[in-house]
C-alpha positions as CSV (number, residue, x, y, z in Angstrom):
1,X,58.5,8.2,-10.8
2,X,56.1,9.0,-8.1
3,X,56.1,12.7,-6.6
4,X,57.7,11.7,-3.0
5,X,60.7,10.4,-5.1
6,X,61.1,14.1,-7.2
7,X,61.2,15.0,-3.3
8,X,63.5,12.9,-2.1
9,X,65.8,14.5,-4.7
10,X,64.9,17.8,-3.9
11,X,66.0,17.3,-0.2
12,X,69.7,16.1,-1.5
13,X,69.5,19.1,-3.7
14,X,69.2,21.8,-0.6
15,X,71.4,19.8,1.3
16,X,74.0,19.4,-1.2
17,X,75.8,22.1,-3.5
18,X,72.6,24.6,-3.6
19,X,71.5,25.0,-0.4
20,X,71.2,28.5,-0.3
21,X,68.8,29.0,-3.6
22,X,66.7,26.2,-2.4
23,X,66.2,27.2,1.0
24,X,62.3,27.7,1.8
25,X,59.5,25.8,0.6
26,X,58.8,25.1,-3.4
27,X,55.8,23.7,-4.4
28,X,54.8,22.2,-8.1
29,X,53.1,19.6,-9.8
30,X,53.6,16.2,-11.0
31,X,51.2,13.7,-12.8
32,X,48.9,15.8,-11.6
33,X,49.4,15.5,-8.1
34,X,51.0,18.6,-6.2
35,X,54.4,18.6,-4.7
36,X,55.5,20.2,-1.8
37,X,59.0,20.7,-0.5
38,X,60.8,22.2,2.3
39,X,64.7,23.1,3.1
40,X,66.1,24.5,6.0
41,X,69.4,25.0,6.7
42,X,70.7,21.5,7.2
43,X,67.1,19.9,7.4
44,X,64.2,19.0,4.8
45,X,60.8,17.9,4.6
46,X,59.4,16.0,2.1
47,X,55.5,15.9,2.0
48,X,54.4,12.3,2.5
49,X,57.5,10.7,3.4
50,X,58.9,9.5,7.1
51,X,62.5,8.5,6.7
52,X,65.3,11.0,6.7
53,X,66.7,10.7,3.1
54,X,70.8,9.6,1.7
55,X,71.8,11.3,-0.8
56,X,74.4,12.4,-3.2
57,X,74.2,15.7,-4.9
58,X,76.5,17.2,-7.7
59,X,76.0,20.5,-9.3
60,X,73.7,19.3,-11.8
61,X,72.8,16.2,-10.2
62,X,71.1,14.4,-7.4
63,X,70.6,11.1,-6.5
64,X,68.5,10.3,-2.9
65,X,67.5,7.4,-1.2
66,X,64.7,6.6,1.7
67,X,61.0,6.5,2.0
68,X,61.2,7.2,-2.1
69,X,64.3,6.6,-4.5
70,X,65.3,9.8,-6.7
71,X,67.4,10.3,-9.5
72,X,66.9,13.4,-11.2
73,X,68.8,16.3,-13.1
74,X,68.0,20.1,-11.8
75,X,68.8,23.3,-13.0
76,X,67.5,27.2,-11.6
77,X,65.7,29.2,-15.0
78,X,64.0,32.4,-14.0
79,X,63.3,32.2,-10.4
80,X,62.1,28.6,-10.7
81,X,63.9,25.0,-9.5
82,X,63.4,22.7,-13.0
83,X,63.9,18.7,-12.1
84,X,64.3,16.6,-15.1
85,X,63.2,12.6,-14.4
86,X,64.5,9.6,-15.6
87,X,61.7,9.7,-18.5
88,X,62.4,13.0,-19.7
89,X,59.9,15.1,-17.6
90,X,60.8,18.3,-16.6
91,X,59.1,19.4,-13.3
92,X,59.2,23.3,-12.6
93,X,58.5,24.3,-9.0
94,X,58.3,27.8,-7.8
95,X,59.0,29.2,-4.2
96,X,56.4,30.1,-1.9
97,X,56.6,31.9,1.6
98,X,56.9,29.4,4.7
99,X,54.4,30.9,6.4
100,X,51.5,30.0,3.6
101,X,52.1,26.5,5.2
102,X,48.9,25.0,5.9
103,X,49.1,23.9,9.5
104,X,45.9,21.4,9.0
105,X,46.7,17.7,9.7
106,X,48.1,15.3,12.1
107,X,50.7,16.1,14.3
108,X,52.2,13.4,16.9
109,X,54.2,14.1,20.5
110,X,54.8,13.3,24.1
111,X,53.0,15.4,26.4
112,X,55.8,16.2,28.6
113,X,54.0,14.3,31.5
114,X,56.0,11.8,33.9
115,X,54.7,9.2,32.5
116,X,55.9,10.0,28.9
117,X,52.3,9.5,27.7
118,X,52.7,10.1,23.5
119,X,49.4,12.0,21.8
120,X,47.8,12.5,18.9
121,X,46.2,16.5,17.7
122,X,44.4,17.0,14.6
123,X,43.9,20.5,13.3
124,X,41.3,20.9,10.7
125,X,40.9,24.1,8.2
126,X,37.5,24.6,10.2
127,X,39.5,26.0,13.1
128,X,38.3,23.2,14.9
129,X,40.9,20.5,16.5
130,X,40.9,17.6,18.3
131,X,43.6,15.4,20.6
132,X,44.2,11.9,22.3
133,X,46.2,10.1,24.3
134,X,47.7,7.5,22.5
135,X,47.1,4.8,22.1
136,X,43.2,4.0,22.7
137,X,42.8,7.2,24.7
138,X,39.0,9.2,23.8
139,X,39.1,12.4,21.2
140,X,38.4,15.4,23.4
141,X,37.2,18.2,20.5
142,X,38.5,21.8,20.8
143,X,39.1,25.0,18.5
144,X,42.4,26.7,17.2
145,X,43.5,29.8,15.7
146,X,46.6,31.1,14.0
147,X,48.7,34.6,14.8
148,X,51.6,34.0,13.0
149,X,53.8,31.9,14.6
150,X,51.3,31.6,17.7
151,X,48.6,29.0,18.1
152,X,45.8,29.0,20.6
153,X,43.7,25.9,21.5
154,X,40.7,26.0,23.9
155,X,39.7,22.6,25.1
156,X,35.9,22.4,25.8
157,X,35.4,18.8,27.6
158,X,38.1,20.3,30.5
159,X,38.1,24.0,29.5
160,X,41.7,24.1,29.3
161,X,43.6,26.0,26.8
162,X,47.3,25.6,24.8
163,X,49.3,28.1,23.4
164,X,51.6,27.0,21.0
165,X,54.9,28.1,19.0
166,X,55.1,27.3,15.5
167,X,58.8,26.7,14.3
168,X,58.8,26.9,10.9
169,X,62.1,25.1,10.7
170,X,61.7,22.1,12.4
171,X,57.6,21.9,11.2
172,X,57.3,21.8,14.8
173,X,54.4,23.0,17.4
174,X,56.3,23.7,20.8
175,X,53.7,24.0,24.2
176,X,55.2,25.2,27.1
177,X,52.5,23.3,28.8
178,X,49.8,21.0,27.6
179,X,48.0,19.2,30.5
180,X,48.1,18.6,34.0
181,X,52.0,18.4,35.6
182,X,53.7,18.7,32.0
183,X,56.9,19.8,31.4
184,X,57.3,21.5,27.8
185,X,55.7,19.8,24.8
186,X,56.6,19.2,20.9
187,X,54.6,18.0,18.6
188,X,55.7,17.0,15.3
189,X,54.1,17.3,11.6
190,X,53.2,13.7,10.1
191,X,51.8,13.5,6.7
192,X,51.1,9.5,6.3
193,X,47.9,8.4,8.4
């Protein structure tokens, strides 16, 4: 069962009967390959996957569908969320604060011009960052840095600058203004290239 599918599940988990113990983020491993997974409130995010997930969740059970299938069995032991696969495996993932969120990556949005021109930033654990129009528009390189829930970007090419809220909840970046004549701005988290 690939690790996006043990997500999948997860989501219907939070959504379903124990929402309120799996609210948060809970990360693990499976195969070898780390997992990562996110529930808030009536919302999820599953690492590597696009789609919104179905699902069906019982109190011992869960079954999702969307990017990934999932079918698992889950249980709470000492502070930790145990999934058992279809093969047996039993995957233990433990909580871990939302703010430890790395907030390297791509991120997509509309830049809240007229025109509803869509862009593309990159953040990169350097502090460095870069953005684009999209779709064939030319990299202009920057810097960022974190306080909290606040992110700063200084543009060099135009020597401009962005101040961003994060929202945790909606893995979200929210600019009151990004470039010339924009309204407010939202970029959102994308984890598949």
């Amino acid at each position: 069962m690939k690790a996006r599918g043990v997500a999948m599940l997860l989501v219907a988990l939070v959504l379903g009967t124990q929402g309120n113990q799996l609210t948060g983020r809970w990360v693990g491993t499976n195969g070898g390959l780390p997992l990562h997974f996110e529930f808030y409130g009536d919302t999820m995010l599953i690492v590597n996957d696009e789609q919104a997930l179905h699902f069906r969740a019982s109190p011992e059970s869960l079954i999702a569908t969307g990017d990934t299938n999932v079918s698992v069995r889950y249980w709470f032991a000492m502070s930790r969320l145990l999934l058992e696969t279809a093969d047996g495996s039993v995957i233990t993932m433990a909580p871990q604060s939302s703010l430890a969120r790395p907030l390297t990556g791509r991120w997509l949005g509309e830049l809240g011009t007229a025109d509803g021109a869509l862009a593309e930033l990159r953040m990169f654990a350097s502090g460095t960052a870069r953005w684009r129009r999209l779709p064939t528009g030319r990299w202009l390189d920057g810097e960022w840095e974190r306080e909290t829930r606040v992110i700063s970007f200084t543009w060099a090419a135009d020597s401009t600058d962005w101040v961003g809220h994060y929202d945790v909840e909606g893995n979200a970046i929210v600019f009151e203004h990004t470039v010339e004549e924009s309204r407010p701005t939202i970029f959102q988290r994308v984890f598949r290239p």
